[in-house]
RODO-2510 file (C-alpha; in nm, 4 decimals, decimal comma):
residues 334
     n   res          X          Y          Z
     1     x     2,8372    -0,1808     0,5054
     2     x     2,8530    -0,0164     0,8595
     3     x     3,2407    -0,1596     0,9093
     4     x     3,4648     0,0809     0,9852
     5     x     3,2082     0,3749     0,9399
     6     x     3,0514     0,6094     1,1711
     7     x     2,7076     0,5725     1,1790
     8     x     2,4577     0,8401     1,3505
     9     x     2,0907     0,8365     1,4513
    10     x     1,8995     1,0970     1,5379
    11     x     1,6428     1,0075     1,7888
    12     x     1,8923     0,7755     1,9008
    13     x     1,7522     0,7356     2,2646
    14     x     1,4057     0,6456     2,1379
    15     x     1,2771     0,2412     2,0976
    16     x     1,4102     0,1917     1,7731
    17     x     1,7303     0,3796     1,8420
    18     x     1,8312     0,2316     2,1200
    19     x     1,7582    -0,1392     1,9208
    20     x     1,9035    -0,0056     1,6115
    21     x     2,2321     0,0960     1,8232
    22     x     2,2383    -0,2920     1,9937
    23     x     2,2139    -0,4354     1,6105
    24     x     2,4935    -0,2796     1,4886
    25     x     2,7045    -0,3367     1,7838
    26     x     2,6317    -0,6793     1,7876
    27     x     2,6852    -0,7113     1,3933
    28     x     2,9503    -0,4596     1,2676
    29     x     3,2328    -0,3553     1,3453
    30     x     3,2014     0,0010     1,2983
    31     x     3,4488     0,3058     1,3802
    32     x     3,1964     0,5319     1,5902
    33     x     2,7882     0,5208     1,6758
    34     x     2,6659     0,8332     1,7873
    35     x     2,4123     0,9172     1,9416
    36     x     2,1909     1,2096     1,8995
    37     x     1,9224     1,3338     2,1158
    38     x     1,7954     1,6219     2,3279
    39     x     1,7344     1,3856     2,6179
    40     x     1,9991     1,3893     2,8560
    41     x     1,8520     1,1868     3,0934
    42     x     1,7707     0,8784     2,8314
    43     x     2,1387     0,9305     2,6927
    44     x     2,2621     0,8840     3,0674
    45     x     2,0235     0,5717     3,0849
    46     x     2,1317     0,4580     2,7471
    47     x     2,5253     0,5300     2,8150
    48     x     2,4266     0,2368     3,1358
    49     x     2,3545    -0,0036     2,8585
    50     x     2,6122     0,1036     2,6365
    51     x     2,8841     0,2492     2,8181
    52     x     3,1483     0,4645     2,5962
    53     x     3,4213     0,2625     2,7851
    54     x     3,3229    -0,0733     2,6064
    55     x     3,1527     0,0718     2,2827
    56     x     3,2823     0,3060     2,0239
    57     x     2,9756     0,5242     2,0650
    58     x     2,9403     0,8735     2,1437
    59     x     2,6115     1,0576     2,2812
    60     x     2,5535     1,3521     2,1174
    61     x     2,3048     1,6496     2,2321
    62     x     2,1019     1,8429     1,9986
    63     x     1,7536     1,9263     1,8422
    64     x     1,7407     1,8489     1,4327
    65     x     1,5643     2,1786     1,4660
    66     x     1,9395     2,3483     1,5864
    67     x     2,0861     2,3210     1,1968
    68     x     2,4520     2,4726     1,3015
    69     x     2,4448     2,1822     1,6016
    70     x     2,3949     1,9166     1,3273
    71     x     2,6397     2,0335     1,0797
    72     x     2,8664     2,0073     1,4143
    73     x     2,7129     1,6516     1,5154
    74     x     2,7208     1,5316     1,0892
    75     x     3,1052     1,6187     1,0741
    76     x     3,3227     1,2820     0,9263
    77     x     2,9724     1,0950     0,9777
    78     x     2,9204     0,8015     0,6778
    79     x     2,5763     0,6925     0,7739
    80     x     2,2826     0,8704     0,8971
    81     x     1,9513     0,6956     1,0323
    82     x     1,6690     0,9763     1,1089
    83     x     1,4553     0,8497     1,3694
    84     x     1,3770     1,1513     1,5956
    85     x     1,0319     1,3099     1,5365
    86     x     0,7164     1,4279     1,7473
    87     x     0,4670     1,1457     1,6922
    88     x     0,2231     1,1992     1,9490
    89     x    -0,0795     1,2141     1,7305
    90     x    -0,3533     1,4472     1,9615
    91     x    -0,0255     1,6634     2,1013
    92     x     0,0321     1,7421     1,7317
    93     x    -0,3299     1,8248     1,6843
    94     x    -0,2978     2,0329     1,9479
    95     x     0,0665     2,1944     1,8841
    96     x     0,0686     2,2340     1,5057
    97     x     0,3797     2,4431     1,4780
    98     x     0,5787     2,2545     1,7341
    99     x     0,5659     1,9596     1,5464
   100     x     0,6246     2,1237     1,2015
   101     x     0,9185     2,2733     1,3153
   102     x     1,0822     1,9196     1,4226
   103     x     0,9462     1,6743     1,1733
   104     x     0,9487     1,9333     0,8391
   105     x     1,2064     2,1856     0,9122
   106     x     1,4055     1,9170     1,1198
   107     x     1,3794     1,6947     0,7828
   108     x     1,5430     2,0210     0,5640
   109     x     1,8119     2,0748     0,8400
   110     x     1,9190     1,6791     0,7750
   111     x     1,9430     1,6936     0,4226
   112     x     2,1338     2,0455     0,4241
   113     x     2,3896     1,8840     0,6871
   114     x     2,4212     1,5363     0,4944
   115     x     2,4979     1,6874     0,1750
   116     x     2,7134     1,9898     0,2938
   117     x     2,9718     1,7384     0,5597
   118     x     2,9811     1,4590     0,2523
   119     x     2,7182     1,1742     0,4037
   120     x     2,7142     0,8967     0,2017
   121     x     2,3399     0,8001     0,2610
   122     x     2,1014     0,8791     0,4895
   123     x     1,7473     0,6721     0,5769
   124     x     1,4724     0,8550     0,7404
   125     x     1,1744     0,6404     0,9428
   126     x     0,8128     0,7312     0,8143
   127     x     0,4818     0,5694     0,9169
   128     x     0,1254     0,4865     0,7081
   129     x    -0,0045     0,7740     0,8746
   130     x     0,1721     0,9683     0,5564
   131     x    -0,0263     0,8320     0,3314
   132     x    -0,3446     1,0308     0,2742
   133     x    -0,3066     1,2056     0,5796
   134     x    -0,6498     1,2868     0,8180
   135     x    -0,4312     1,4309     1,1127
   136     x    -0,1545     1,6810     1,1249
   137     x     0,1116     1,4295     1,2233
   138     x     0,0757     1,2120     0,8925
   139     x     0,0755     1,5169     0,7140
   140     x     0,4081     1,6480     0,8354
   141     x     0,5990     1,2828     0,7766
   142     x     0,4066     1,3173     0,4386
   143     x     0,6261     1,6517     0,3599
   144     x     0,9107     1,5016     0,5339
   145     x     0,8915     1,2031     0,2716
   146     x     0,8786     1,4993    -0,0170
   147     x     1,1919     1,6723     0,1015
   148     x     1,3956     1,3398     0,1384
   149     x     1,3285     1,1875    -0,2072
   150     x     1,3247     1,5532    -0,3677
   151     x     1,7030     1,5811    -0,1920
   152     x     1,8402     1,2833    -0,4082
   153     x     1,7313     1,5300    -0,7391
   154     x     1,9529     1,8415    -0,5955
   155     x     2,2930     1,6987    -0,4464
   156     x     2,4447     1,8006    -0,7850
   157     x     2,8145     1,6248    -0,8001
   158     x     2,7711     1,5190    -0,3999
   159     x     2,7436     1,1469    -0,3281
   160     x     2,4842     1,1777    -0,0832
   161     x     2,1875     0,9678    -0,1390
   162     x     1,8398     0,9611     0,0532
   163     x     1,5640     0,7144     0,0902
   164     x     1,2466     0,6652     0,2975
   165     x     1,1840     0,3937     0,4687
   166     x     0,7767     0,3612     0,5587
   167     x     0,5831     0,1259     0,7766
   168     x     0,3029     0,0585     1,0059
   169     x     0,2949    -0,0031     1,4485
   170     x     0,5898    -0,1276     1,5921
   171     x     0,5242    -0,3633     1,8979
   172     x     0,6113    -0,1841     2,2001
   173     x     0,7528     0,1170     2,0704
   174     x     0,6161     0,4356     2,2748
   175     x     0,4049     0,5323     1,9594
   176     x     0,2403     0,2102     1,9697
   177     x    -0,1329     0,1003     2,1761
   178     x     0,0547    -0,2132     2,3289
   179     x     0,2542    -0,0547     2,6080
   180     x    -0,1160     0,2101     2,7175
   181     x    -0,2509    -0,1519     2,6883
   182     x    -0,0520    -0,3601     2,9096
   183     x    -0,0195    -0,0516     3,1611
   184     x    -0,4040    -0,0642     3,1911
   185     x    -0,3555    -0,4442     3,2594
   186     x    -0,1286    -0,4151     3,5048
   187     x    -0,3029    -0,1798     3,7392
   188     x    -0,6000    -0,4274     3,7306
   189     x    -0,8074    -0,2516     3,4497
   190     x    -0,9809    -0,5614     3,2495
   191     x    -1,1536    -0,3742     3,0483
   192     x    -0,9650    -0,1816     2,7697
   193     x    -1,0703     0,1040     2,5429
   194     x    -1,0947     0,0526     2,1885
   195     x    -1,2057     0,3902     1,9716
   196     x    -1,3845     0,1447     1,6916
   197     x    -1,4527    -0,2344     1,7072
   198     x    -1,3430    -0,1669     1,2936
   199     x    -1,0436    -0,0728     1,3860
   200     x    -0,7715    -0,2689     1,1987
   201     x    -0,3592    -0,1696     1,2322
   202     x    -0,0376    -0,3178     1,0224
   203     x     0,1972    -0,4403     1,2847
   204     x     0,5597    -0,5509     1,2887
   205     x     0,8280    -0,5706     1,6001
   206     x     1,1357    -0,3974     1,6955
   207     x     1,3654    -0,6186     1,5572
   208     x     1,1901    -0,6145     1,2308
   209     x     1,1545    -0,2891     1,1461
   210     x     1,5845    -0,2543     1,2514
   211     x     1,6609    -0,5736     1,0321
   212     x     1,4262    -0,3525     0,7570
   213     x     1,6133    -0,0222     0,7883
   214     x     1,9316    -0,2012     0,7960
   215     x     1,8396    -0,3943     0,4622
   216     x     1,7480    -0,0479     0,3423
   217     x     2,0696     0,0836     0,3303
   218     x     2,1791    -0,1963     0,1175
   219     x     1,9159    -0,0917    -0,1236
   220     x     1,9517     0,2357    -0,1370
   221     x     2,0475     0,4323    -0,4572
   222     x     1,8829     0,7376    -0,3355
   223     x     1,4959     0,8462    -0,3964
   224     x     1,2989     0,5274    -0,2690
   225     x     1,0671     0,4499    -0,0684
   226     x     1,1098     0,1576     0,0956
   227     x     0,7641    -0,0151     0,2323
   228     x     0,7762    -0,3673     0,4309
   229     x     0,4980    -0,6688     0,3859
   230     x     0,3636    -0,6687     0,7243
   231     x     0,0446    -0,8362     0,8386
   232     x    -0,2755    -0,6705     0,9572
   233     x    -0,4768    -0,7372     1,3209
   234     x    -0,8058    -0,5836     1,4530
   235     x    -0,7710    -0,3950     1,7335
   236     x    -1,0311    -0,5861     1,8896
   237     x    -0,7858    -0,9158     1,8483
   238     x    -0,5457    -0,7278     2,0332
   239     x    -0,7305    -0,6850     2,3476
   240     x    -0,7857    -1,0634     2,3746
   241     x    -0,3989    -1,0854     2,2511
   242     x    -0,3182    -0,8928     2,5680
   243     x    -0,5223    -1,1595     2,8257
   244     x    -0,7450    -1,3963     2,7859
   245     x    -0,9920    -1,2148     3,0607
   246     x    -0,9740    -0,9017     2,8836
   247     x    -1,3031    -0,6943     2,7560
   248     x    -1,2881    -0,4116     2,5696
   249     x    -1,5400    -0,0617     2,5557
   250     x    -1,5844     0,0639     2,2505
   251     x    -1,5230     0,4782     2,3556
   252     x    -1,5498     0,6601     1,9718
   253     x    -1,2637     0,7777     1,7528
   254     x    -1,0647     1,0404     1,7983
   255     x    -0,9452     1,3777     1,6034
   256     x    -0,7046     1,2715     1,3538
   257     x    -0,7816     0,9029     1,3971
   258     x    -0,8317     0,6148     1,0831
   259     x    -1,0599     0,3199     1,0824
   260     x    -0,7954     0,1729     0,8858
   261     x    -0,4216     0,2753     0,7608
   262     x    -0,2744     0,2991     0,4496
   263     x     0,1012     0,2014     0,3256
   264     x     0,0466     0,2324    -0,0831
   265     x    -0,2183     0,4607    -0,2249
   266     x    -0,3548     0,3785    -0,5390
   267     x    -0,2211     0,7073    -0,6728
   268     x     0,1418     0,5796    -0,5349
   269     x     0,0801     0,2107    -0,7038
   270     x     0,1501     0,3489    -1,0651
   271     x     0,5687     0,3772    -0,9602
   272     x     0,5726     0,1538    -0,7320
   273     x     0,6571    -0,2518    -0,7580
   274     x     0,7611    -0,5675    -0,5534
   275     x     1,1015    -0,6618    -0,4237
   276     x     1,2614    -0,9028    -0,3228
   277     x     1,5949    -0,9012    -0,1079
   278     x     1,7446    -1,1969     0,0974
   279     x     1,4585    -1,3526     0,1144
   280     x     1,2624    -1,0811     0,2448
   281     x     0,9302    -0,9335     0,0501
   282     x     0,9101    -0,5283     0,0145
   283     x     0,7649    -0,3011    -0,1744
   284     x     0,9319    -0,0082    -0,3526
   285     x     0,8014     0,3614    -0,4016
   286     x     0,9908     0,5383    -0,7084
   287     x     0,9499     0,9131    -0,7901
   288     x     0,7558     0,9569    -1,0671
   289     x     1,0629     1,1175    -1,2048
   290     x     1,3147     0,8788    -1,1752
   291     x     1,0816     0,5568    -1,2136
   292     x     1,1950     0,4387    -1,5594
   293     x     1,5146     0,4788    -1,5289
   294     x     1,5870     0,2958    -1,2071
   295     x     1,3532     0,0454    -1,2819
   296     x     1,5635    -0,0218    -1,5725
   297     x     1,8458    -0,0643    -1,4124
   298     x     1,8905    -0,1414    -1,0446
   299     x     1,5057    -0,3024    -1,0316
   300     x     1,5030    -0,4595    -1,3467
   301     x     1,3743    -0,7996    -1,1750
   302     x     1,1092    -0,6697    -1,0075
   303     x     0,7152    -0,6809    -1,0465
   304     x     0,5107    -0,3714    -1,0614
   305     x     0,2214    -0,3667    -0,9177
   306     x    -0,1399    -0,4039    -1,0810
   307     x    -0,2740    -0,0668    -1,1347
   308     x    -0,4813     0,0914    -0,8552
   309     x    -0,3388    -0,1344    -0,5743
   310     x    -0,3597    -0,0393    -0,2354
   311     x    -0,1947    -0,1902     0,0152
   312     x    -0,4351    -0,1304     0,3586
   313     x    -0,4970    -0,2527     0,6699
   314     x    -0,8280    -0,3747     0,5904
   315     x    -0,7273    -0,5533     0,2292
   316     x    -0,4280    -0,6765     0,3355
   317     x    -0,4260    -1,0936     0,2425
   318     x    -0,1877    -1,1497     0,5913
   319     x    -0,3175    -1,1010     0,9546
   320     x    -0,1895    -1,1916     1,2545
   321     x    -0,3368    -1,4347     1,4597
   322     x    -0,4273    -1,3833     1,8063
   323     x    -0,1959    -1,6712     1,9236
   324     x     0,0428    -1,5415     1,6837
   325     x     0,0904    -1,1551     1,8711
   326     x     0,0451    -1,3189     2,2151
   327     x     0,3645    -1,5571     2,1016
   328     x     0,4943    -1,2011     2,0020
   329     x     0,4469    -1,0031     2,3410
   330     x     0,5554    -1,3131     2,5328
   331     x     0,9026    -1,3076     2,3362
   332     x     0,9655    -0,9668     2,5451
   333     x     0,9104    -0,7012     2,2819
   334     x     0,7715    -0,4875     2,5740
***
């Protein structure tokens, strides 16, 4: 798909940018990355990795908040992976507007500059924290989700398309407990802080969630949202996942924090279905407004799911093992 395109990610400096950039180097050939950031300093670190002299990348600065800076940045782009947004659960608690103005109005600038410079498709990362949303984070990448799949309704003749793409803690990305984990380790702290001993997470690595976006694109027909089968641990499991001599203090949750996440409400379960591509199990979320008719056509094979089904953290039927995620973190996904 990528091969001879130019692909761009916002966000591009961040964990999964900086993967996603390495996949598609390393399995397209593809006319131009770029890179777009507001991070100089991580583009300089990135442009060590992946110099401009050996890849046909380009680092890019700007804010999705500056809309004429990505109608510049979107110019003769193909592909577009959104990726940058503020995440930092209590800092958005704290700095409402801040984060509204990157992860909401950011979301409206994307869509504006995709369809007005002729972007084929565009795929932007959302989390479980979207669905039924307790903190102010969740709740922005909730409305981000709206504007995407509402964007797909109003391109008019355009060719644009735009999908979601929705899923639970990545392994060692900075919005994940692993790496405050393993830094507590490290400086000789045994004893870790867990907010509830209830506490359960859905949990999937790097590479994953790139090989998932990636696969996304493929599916894309514009309007979906796209939502992995990814096992469940208890946070609990994780502490003894990071070292065997590892305790754990159980400290009280905090504002804006679940016992448990969600990745399908019930509510969402009534347009929603299984999927299977290459192998690979997924779940799809339709608009209630385009459900039949895409189900009827580019779905046709799929399953829908039994009404009322949730898919949660708690209920989920696969959970990882505490061999299994120590096998993970000793595979380097730190």
């Amino acid at each position: 798909m990528f091969d001879g395109k130019v692909v761009l990610i916002t966000g591009g400096t961040g964990s999964f940018g900086r993967k996603f950039a390495a996949y598609v180097f390393n399995n397209y050939k593809v006319k131009k990355l770029i890179v777009f950031s507001r991070d100089e300093f991580k583009q300089h670190e990135m442009s060590i990795a992946l110099p401009p002299t050996q890849y046909p990348v380009r680092y890019f600065l700007g804010d999705v908040r500056d809309r004429e800076r990505l109608y510049r940045a979107f110019n003769g782009v193909d592909y577009v992976v959104h990726a940058a947004a503020l995440k930092h659960v209590m800092a958005a608690e704290y700095n409402p507007f801040e984060v509204v103005k990157t992860n909401i109005i950011g979301a409206q600038n994307i869509v504006e500059a995709a369809i007005d410079n002729g972007v084929k498709k565009v795929i932007a990362l959302s989390t479980d924290k979207a669905v039924s949303p307790v903190n102010l984070y969740g709740a922005t990448k909730l409305a981000m989700e709206k504007i995407f799949i509402a964007a797909s309704s109003y391109v008019g003749t355009k060719e644009t398309r735009f999908s979601v793409v929705r899923y639970g803690n990545v392994v060692g990305s900075r919005g994940s407990v692993i790496p405050i984990f393993m830094d507590m380790y490290n400086s000789g702290i045994k004893e870790l802080t867990v907010t509830d001993e209830r506490m359960t997470r859905f949990w999937m690595t790097l590479d994953e969630s790139v090989r998932f976006v990636n696969d996304s694109f493929y599916l894309s027909t514009g309007g979906e949202v796209f939502v992995p089968k990814i096992p469940s641990m208890k946070l609990v499991d994780l502490v003894s996942a990071i070292a065997d001599d590892c305790t754990y203090r159980v400290i009280g949750v905090r504002p804006g924090e679940k016992i448990h996440e969600t990745l399908i409400s019930g509510d969402e379960s009534r347009t929603a279905f299984e999927y299977n591509y290459n192998g690979r199990e997924l779940f799809v979320l339709l608009s209630q407004l385009t459900f039949e008719s895409k189900l009827a056509s580019k779905y046709k094979n799929s399953r829908r799911l039994p009404e009322e089904f949730t898919f949660r953290s708690d209920k989920n039927t696969h959970w990882l093992t505490i061999d299994e995620m120590k096998d993970t973190l000793r595979k380097g996904f730190l």
